[in-house]
N, C-alpha and C positions, 0 to 999 in steps of 0.2 A: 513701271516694270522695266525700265529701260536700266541696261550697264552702264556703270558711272564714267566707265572710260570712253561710251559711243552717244553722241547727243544730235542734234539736231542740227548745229553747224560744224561739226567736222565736215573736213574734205577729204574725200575719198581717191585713193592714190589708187583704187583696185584697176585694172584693166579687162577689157575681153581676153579673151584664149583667141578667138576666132568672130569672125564677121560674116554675116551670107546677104548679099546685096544681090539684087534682080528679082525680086515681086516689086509689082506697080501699085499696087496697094497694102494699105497696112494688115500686119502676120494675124490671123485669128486662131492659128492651131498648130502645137508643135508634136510630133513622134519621135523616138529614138527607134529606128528598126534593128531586130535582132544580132545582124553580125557585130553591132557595136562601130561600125566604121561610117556608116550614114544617120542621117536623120531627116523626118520630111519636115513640111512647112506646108498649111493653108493661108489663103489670102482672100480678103475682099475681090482681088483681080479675076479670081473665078479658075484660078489654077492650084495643082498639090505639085509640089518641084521635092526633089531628093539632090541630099547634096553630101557633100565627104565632107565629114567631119576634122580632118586634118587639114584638110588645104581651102577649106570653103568654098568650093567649086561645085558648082552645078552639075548633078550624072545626069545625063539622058535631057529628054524635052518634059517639056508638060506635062503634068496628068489633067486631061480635060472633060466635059462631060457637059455640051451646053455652056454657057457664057455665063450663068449665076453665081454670086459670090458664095463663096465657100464657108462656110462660119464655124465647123467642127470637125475634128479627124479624131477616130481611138484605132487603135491596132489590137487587134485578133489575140486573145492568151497564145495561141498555136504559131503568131508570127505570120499566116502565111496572108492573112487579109487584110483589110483597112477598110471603115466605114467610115460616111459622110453625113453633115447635115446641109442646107443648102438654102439660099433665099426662094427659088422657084417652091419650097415647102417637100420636095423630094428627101430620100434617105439611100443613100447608093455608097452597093458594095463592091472595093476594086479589090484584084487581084494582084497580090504585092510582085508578083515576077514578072508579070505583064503590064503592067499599069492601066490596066482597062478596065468597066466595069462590067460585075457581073451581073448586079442586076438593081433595081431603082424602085422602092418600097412608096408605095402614095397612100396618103390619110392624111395625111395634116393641111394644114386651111392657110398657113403663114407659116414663115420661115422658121427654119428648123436650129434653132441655137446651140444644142445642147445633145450630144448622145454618149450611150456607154455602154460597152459588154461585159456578160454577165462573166462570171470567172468559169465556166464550163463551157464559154465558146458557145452557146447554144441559143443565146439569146440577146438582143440591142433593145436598151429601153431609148426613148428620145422623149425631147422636151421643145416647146415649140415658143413661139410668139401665140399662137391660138390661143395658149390658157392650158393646154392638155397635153398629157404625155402621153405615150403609147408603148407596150410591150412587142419585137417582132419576133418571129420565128427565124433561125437565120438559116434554118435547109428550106424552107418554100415561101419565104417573105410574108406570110399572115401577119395577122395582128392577133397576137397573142390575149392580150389585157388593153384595153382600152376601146376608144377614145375616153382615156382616164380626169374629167374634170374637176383640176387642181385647185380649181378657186383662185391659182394666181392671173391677174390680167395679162402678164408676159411670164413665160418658164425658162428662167436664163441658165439653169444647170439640171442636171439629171446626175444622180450616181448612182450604184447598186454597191451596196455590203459588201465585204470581204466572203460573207457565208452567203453571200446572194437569198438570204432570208428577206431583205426589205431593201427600198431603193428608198432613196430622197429625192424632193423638188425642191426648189428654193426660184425667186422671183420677185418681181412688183406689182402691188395695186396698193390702193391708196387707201380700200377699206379694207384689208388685212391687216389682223391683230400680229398673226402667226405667220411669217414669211417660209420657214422652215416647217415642209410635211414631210414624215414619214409614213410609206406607205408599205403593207403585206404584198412580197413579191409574188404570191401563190393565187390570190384575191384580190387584190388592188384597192383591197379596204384600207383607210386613212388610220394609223396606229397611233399619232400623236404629232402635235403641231409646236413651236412654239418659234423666240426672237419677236424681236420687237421695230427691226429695220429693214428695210429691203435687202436682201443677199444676191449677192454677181457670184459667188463661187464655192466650192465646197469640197472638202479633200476627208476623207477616212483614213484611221492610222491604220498598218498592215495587220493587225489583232483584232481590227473592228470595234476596238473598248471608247475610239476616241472620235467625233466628228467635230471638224475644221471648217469656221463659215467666214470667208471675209463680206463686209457688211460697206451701205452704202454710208452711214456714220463713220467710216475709213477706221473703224475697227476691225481686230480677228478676236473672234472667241472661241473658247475649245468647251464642249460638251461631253457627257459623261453617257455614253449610248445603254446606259441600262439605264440609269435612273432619269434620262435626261434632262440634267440638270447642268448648270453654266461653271465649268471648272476655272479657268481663266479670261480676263480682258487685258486685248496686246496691244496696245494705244502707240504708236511710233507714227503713222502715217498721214500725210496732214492732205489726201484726197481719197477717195472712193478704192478700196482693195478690191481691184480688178481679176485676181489672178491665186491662187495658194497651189504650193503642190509639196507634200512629206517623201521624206526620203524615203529609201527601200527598208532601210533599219527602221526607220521609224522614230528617227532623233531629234531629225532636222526640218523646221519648216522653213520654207520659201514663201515670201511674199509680194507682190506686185501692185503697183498703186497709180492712179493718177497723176502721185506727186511726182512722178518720172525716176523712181527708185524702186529696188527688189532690197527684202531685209531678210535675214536669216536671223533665224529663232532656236535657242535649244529647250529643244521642246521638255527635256530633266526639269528643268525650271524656270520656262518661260523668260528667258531673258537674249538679250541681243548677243549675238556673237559675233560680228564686225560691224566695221564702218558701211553704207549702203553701196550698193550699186548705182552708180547715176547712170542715166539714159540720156539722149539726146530729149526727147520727145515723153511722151506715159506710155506706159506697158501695159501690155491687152495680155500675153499669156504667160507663164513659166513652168519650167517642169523639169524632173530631173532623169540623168542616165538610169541603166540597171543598175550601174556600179555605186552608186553615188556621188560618184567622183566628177562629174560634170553638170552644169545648169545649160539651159537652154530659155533664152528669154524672145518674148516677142514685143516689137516695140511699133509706136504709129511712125516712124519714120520710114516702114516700108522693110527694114532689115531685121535680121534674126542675129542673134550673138550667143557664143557659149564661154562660161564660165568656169575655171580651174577653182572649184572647190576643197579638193585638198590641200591645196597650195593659201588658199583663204582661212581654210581651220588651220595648218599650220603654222599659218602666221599669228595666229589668234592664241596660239599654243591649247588649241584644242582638237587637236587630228584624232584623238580617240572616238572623237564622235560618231567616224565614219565605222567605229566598231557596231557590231551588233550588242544590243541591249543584254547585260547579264541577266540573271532571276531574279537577282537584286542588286540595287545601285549601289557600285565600289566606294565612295563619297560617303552612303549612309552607313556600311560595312564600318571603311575605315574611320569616320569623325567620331564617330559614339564609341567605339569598341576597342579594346588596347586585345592582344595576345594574351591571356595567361599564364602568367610563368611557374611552371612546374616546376618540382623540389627536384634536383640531383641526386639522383641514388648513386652513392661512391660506396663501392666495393672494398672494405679495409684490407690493406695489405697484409697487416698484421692482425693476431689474435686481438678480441676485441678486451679491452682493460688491460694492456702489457704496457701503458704508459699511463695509468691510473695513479693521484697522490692521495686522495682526497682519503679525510679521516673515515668516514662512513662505511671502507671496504673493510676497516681492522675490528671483526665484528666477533671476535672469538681471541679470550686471552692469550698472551705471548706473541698476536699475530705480525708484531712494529718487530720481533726481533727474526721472525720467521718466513713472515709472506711478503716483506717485503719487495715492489715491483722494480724490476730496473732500473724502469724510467728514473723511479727516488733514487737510488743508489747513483745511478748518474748525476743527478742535478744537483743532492745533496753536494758533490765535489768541488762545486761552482759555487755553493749560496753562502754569502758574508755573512759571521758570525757578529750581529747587534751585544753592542754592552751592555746596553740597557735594555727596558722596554722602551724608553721614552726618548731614546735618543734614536736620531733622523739619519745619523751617518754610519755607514759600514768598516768595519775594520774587520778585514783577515787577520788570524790567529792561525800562526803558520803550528802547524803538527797538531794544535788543540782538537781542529775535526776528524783526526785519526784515532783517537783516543775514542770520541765518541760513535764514530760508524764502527769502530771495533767492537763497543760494547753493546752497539745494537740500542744506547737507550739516547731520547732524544735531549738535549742539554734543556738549559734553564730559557737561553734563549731560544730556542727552537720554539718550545711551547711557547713563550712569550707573543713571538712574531703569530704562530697561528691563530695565540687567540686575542691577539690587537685587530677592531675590526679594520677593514681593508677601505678605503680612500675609493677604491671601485668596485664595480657589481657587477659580474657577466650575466646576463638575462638570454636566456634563448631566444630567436627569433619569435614575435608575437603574431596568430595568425590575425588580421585584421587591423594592423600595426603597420607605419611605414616602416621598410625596411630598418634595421639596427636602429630603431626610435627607444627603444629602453637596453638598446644594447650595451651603455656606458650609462652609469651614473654621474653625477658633476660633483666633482668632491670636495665633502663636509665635514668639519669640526671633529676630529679624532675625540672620542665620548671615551674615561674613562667606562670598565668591563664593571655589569653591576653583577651579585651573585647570582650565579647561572641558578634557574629556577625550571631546568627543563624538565619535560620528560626522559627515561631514560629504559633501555633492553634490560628485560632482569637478571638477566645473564652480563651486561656491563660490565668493565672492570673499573679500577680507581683511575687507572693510565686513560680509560676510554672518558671518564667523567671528565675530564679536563679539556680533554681533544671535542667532545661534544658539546662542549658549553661554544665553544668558538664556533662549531658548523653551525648553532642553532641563531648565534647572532648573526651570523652572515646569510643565514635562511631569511631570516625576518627582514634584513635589508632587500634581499633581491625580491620578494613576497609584495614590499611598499614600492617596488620599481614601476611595477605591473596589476595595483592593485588598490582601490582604497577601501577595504574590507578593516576591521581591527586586525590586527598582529594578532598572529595562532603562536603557542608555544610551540618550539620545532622538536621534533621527536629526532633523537640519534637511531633510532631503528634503521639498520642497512637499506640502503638509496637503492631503488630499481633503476637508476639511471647510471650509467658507470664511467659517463663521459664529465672530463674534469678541465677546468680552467686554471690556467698556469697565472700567477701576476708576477709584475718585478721581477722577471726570467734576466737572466744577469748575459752577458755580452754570448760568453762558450755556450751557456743555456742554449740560447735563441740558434746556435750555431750548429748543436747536435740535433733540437726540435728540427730544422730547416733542412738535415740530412733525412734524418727521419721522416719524413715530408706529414710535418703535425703543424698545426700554429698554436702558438704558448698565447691565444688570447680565444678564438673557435676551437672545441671540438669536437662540437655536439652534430656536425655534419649536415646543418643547414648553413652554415657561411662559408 
């Protein structure tokens, strides 16, 4: 599961942001409080200390309560409170402005490992060494649900749901199949159990879809909280995953190990996103700001450390993480998907067939001396009068094509040339086609003309018969461009298409096309 660029002996250049030195024993619980400028710490030492986050200095004294080591702190949804859990088996509530407490919840038999508030502020479940959890009230300290017995011989976490529908326990004993229970937050009836190792810790994604367990097998697995089932196994850590905590988005997991490193995960696709964090010592807790943008780690050397997260995904060149999750991931958007490109509608300038040549508009006798377009009457002035049919070189015959555009009829070569088939085929854009993939043909063996055998308008004239035998060859060519059907005789009945292809447009040609703004090879108005 691991990125090919992060492995197990790199060395990690990351550094802390910050350092918080003064507990006498090692960190068991870390908070960010709401102004974003502090953060507290619990300790083994039996104190909760607040400290500035920028300068790593210690505010105020102690928060004390008794001399017992302290093992859990969570903060109030509302900011204004902090709960504990505690070895004397106590649960006490301080008040975050005061630092004192307000009051000390008893039931449990052993030390209290493990607490957590509900997301309405209205209720702390906790988990103990007893074996049992407890639900309390947090306006008059009852016990709500419980003494809840979990079956585990130690209850090392507690969480409640995003929807505070169901809580989890997680824990050790030695006859447990299922280290992982879920339980009915309403009832305290057991919903489903499963895992196969003992679990130190447990994180939910902000959606609730995803539960996060590091395991005493120094695995992390992610679960699928509907069907619950094992979605991922994140294998990097080579001790016990002491610690996990997901970002606010919901991207980024954190994790903390014995091995004396913290790893980040993207959690898109489970894979590593930098080199580790090394610690002096192993890491007991980690967790992250509101913003995302800072870690907060606890280590047994006694000190707290925070991490510049931004500054790590952007080295990583992946600072988008810190964005919130779209509906759908940008990655599967853009890898599978191109844009489809839509036809240009161009508005013609001009009237639509005022630069038409093609024989198929001369559909009514005398129409070559009559309806002739422009466009003809222009390029005819330009086009080299062939001696032959069969000869390849042009020669102008100066005043010869005066005589003929005078007379309105078209010479010997004129017809010649349209009805020698043409060396290339314009095909129109094909839909389902790479672009211009039959838009040129590769040019073949000039075929003597065999007799034309077309169909033809009953109305036709003898002038039309000639001019149609040439459109009908040049049909059947562009027909096999785009087609492996038999060759259809091509009908000269008037074309509903009016849009014509210029070839061998001579130097002035291409010169007046190019004012005109036509191209002598497109102009069917998909190219």
């Amino acid at each position: 599961m691991s990125s090919p660029t992060v492995g197990r002996q790199e060395i990690s250049t990351i550094k802390p942001r910050q350092k918080f030195e003064g507990h006498t024993d090692w960190i068991t619980g870390i908070i960010y409080l709401p102004d974003g400028q502090r953060m507290m710490t619990c300790s083994r030492d039996g104190s909760l200390r607040v400290w500035n986050l920028k300068s790593g200095k210690q505010m105020g004294e102690d928060w004390r309560d008794e001399d017992s080591a302290v093992w859990s702190i969570a903060l109030s949804p509302d900011g204004k409170k902090v709960v504990s859990g505690s070895s004397d088996s106590g649960v006490r509530l301080w008040d975050i402005n005061t630092g004192k407490v307000i009051a000390t919840w008893t039931g449990h038999t052993e030390t209290v490992w493990s607490v957590c508030w509900s997301q309405d502020g209205h209720r702390v479940v906790s988990g103990s060494k007893d074996g049992t959890a407890r639900v309390w009230d947090v306006e008059n300290g009852d016990t709500i649900l419980g003494p809840i017995e979990t079956g585990h011989q130690r209850v090392y976490v507690v969480l409640y749901s995003p929807d505070m529908a169901m809580f989890a326990t997680a824990g050790y004993d030695k006859s447990i199949p299922h280290p992982i229970k879920i339980w009915d937050a309403k009832t305290g009836r057991l919903v489903v159990s499963f895992h196969t190792k003992s679990v130190w810790c447990l994180a939910w994604s902000p959606d609730g879809k995803t539960l996060i367990s590091g395991s005493h097998d120094h695995s992390i697995r992610t679960w699928n909280t509907k069907t619950w089932k094992q979605l991922a196994v994140l294998n990097e850590h080579t001790g016990v995953a002491t610690g996990i905590a997901i970002s606010p988005n919901g991207r980024i997991l954190a994790s903390a190990s014995l091995d004396n490193t913290v790893r980040f995960w993207d959690l898109d696709n489970s894979q590593l996103i930098s080199p580790p964090l090394y610690h002096a010592q192993y890491l007991t807790y980690v967790t992250f700001s509101a913003d995302g943008k800072l870690l907060a780690t606890g280590c047994n050397d006694k000190n707290a450390y925070t991490w510049d997260v931004s500054a790590i995904l952007k080295d990583a060149g992946l600072d988008d993480l810190l964005l919130d999750q779209p509906d759908k991931p940008l990655l599967a958007a853009d890898a599978t998907r191109r844009p489809v490109r839509q036809p240009i509608e161009v508005s013609p300038r001009i009237p639509r067939g005022f630069f038409d040549d093609s024989p198929h508009l001369s559909a009514r006798p005398n129409s070559l001396s009559s309806h002739r377009s422009l466009r003809t009457r222009l390029l005819s002035l330009f086009r080299p009068i062939h001696s032959d049919a069969h000869d390849t070189s042009s020669q102008p015959r100066p005043f010869h094509w005066v005589r003929n555009r005078l007379s309105a009829r078209p010479s010997g070569a004129d017809i010649e040339l349209r009805e020698r088939p043409s060396a290339e085929v314009a095909v129109p854009y094909a839909k389902g086609k790479r672009r211009n993939a039959s838009a040129r043909e590769r040019r073949k063996p000039i075929m003597k003309r065999p007799t034309a055998r077309s169909s033809r308008h009953p109305n036709a004239t003898v002038a039309q018969q000639s001019i149609g035998a040439a459109q009908t060859q040049s049909s059947s060519q562009a027909h096999a461009a785009v087609s492996t059907a038999p060759p259809v005789a091509a009908n000269t009945t008037a074309n509903t298409n009016p849009h014509a292809t210029i070839k061998h447009a001579g130097r002035w040609a291409r010169f007046w096309l190019f004012v005109c703004c036509t191209s002598p090879e497109y102009t069917d108005g998909n190219h």
